[in-house]
C-alpha angles and dihedrals in degrees: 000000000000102000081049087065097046088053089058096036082066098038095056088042093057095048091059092047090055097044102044092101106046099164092066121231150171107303143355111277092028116144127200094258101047122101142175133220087267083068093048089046088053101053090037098055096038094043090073087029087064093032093060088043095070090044082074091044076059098055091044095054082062111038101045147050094183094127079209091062093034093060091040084057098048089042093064099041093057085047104049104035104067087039097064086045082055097055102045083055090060092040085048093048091041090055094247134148117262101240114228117239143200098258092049085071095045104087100334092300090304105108144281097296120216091340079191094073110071093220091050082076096028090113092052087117083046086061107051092050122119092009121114106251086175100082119098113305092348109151114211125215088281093060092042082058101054098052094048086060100042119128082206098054093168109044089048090054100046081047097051095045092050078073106039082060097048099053083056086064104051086051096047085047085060099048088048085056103038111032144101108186105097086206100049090037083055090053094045088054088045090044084054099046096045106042088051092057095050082050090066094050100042081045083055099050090050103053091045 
């Protein structure tokens, strides 16, 4: 009898320690809070990704009264912004350093100013110094300026920012892979859902 309960004893023990993480992960012995350099490089690197992003929200308010365009461009501002609040909280919480980013150079972080007034935009190149233009769909202060001086304002935007989203794919595909954060791993899968989906409608208002 007593060899019998210790042979359960160990079975349903095993069975909890199976079953203690449930949700997966990247590793035995993972808990819900820890995280890896794959997770800081993520939100590094997309923190300045989504920023600039918005840099370009900013241009199209200006540049355009298409209510397609408009609503694009809402649309990724509601969906970006809180997300790159989210990620300096990790990067806080982790210990990390804030990356800098490009909006944070254009009038002091609060906005574009009057983009109707050329030298609203004239330290666009100030901007964009000391920031890494290398990382996935990132435009550097050339491309800024050639799409400030576009004659087609909006099918170079919608061009530029087919890009910009995929190289936040291709980031988010690396931190799905690579990462160990639960939180930051479920935004990466979000960033991707939800910026292929923005592709296809950007694809379709280009070809219309």
């Amino acid at each position: 009898m007593a060899a019998l309960l210790l042979g359960l004893t160990l079975v349903v023990s095993g069975c909890s320690d199976d079953g203690e993480d449930g949700s997966g992960g990247s590793g035995a012995g993972t808990s819900a809070t820890d995280h890896n350099q794959a997770d800081v490089d993520f939100a590094t690197a997309m923190i300045p990704h989504h920023a600039q992003a918005l840099v370009m929200v900013d241009m199209l308010r200006a540049r355009t009264d298409d209510p397609q365009l408009q609503q694009l461009g809402i649309d990724i501002r509601e969906a970006q912004a809180p997300e790159i609040e989210q990620m300096v909280d990790w990067l806080s919480e982790w210990g990390e350093e804030i990356p800098e980013t490009m909006r944070d150079h254009v009038n002091g972080g609060h906005g574009m100013g009057d983009l109707d007034d050329p030298d609203g935009m004239g330290h666009m190149g100030d901007a964009m110094e000391g920031l890494d233009d290398d990382m996935p769909g990132m435009m550097d202060a050339d491309d800024f300026e050639t799409l400030e001086q576009s004659l087609v304002f909006e099918d170079m935007w919608l061009t530029m920012m087919i890009d910009h989203h995929l190289g936040a794919i291709e980031m988010a595909q690396d931190e799905q892979a690579d990462g160990l954060y639960r939180p930051a791993v479920r935004l990466a899968a979000r960033i991707e859902k939800s910026q292929a989906e923005e592709i296809k409608l950007m694809r379709t208002m280009l070809g219309s």
